[in-house]
C-alpha positions as CSV (number, residue, x, y, z in Angstrom):
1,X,0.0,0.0,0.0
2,X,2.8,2.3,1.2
3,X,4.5,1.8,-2.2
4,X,1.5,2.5,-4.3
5,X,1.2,6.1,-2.1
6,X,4.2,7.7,-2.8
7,X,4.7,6.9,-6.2
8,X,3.2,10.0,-7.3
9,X,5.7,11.6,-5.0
10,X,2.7,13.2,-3.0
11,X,1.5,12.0,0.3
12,X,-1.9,12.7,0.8
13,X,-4.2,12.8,4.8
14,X,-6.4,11.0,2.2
15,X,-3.9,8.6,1.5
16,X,-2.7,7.9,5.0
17,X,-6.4,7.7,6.4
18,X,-7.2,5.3,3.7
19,X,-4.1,2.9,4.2
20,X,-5.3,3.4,8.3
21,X,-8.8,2.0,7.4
22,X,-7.4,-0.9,5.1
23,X,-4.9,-2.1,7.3
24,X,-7.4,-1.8,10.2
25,X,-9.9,-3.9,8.2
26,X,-7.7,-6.4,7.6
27,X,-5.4,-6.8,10.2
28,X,-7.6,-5.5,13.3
29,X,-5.1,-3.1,14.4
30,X,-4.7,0.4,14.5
31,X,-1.6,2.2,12.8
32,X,-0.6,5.9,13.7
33,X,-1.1,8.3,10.7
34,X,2.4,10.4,12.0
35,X,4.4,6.9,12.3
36,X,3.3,6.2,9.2
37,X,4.2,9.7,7.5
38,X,7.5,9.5,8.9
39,X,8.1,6.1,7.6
40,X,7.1,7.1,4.6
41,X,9.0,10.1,4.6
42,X,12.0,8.5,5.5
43,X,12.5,4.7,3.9
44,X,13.8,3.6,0.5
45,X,10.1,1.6,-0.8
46,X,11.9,-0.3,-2.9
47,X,12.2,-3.0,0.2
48,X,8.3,-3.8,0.7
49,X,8.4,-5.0,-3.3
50,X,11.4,-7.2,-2.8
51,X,9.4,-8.2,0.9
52,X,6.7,-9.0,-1.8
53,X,8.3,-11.5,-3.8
54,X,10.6,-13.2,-1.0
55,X,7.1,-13.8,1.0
56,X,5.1,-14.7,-2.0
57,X,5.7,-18.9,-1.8
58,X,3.6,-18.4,1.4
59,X,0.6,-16.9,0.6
60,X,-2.8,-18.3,-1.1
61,X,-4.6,-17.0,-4.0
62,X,-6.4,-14.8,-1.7
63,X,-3.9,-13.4,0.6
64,X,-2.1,-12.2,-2.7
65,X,-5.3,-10.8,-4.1
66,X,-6.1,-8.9,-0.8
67,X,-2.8,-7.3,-0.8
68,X,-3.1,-6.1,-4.6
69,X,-6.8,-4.8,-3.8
70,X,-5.7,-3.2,-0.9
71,X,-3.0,-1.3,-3.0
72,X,-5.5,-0.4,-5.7
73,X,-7.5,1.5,-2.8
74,X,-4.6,3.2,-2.0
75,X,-3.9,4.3,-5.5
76,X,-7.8,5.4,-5.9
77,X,-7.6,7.2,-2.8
78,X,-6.8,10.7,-3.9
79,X,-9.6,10.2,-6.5
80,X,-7.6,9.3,-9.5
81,X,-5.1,6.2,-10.1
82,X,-1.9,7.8,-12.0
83,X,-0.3,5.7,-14.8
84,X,2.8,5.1,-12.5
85,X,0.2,4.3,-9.8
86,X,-0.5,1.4,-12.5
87,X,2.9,0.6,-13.1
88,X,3.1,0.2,-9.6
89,X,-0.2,-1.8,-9.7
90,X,1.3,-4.6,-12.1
91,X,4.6,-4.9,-11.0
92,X,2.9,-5.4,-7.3
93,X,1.1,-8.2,-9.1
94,X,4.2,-9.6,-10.6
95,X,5.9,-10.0,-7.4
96,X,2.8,-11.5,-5.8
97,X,3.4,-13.8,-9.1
98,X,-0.1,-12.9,-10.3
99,X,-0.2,-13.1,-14.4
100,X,-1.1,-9.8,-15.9
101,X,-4.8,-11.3,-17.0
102,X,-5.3,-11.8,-13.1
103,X,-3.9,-8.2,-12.3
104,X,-6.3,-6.6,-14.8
105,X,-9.2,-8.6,-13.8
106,X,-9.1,-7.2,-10.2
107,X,-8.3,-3.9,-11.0
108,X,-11.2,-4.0,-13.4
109,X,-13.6,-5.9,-10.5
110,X,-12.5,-2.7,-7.9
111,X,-13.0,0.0,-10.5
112,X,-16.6,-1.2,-11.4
């Protein structure tokens, strides 16, 4: 989610209170909005991709589907999804090892 935020080099309260509510929805726990501004502000996002791909083996169909719709509320979160924020998007999917058909038929089944 964080990676999909800042790829538009912007960090939104929109943004921030958006990946609050998602990762309260599916983790059950709260996240601070300055913690996660200064991590933001601060880290290389590079690392959660490569996290992505190392961790991938482990999750189900679903796990890696949550993840990528979860990032694709992020993206929509300002009220528009950039083309890098669909870069982003795909290559997300790629490291979750999702084919491109899969990729587009969730980000089709969340924009609908």
């Amino acid at each position: 989610m964080c990676s999909v935020m800042v790829v538009d080099e912007e960090i939104c309260d929109r943004e921030i209170a958006t990946i609050q509510r998602v990762f309260r929805e599916f983790s059950g726990q709260d996240v601070d909005a300055r913690e996660l501004r200064r991590e933001m502000e601060d880290n290389d996002l590079a690392d959660p991709l490569e996290t992505l791909r190392k961790v991938e083996p482990l999750l189900s169909t679903h796990a890696k589907e949550i993840i990528l719709k979860a990032a694709l509320i992020v993206a929509d979160a300002d009220g528009k999804i950039l083309n890098e924020e669909e870069l982003m998007i795909a290559k997300i999917g790629a490291f979750l090892g999702l084919s491109p058909a899969h990729v587009r038929g969730i980000v089709c089944e969340m924009i609908e």
